[in-house]
C-alpha positions as CSV (number, residue, x, y, z in Angstrom):
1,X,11.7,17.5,26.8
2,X,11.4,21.0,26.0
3,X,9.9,23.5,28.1
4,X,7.0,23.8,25.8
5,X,6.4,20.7,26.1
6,X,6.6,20.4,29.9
7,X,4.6,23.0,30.2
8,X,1.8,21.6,28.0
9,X,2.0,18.8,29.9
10,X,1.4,20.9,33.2
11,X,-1.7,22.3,32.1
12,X,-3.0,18.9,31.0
13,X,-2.7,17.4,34.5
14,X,-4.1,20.8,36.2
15,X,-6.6,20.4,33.6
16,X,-8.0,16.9,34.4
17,X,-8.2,18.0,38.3
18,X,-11.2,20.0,36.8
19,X,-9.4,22.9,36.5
20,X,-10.2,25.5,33.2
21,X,-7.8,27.0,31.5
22,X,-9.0,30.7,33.0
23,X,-8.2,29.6,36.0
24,X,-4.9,28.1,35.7
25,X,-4.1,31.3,33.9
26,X,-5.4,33.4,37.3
27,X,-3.0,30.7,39.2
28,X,-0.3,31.3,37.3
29,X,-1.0,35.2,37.4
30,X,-1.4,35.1,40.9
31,X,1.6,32.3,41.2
32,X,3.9,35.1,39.5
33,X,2.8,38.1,41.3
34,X,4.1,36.0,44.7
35,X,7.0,35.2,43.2
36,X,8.3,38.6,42.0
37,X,7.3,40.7,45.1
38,X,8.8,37.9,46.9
39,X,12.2,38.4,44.5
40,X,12.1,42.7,44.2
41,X,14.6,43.3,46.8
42,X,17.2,40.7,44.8
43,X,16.8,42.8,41.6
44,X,14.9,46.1,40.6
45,X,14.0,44.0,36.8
46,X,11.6,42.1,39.6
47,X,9.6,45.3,40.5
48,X,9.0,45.2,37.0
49,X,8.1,41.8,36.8
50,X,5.6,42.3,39.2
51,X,4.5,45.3,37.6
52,X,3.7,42.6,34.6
53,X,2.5,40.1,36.6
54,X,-0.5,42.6,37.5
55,X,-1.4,43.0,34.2
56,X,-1.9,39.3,34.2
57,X,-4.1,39.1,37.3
58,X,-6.3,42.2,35.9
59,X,-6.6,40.3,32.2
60,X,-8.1,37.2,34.5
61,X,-10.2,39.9,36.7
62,X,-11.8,41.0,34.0
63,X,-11.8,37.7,32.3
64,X,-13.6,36.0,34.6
65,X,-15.8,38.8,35.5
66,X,-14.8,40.3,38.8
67,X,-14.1,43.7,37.5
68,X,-13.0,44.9,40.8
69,X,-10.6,42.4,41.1
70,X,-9.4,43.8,37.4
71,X,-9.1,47.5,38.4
72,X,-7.3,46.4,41.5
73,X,-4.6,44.9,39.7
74,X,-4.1,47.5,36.9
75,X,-3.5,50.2,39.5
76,X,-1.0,48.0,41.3
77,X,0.3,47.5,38.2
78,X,0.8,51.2,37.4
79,X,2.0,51.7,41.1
80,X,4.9,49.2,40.9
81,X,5.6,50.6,37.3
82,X,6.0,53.9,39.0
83,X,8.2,52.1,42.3
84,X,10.7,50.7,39.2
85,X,11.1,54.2,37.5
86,X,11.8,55.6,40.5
87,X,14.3,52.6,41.7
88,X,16.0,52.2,38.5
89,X,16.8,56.5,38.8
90,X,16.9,57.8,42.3
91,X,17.6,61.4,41.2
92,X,13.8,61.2,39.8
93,X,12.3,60.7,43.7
94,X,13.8,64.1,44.6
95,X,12.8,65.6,41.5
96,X,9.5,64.8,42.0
């Protein structure tokens, strides 16, 4: 079994709980989020990941029409894009 194919199946059983497919998307999006702030200290690629994972949750915000929600997450998204530049280059903080 591929993990294509796993995850296909996945979203098929979520899906016949009565779950749509925008909302497992905002689980996952919010699912990943958890995971990668959960995982930053391990690896700076994670504050990144997050960063990414932000995106996703604003693309379901504003998806599912809680704009808020949307803006929310595309300014944490710029703010951990800003934490990983800064990380990944300390000489940057002081020059800042």
């Amino acid at each position: 079994m591929t993990w294509r194919t796993s995850l296909e199946t996945t979203i098929t059983r979520l899906a016949r709980t009565g779950m749509d497919r925008l909302t497992i998307f905002g689980l996952f999006a919010v699912t990943a989020m958890l995971v990668c702030y959960a995982l930053e200290k391990r690896n700076k690629s994670f504050i990144l990941a997050f960063a990414g994972s932000c995106l996703l949750g604003s693309a379901y915000g504003f998806m599912q029409g809680a704009w808020p929600f949307g803006l929310v997450e595309a300014v944490w998204s710029g703010v951990a894009i800003r934490r990983w530049w800064l990380e990944r280059d300390p000489s940057k903080e002081s020059a800042t």
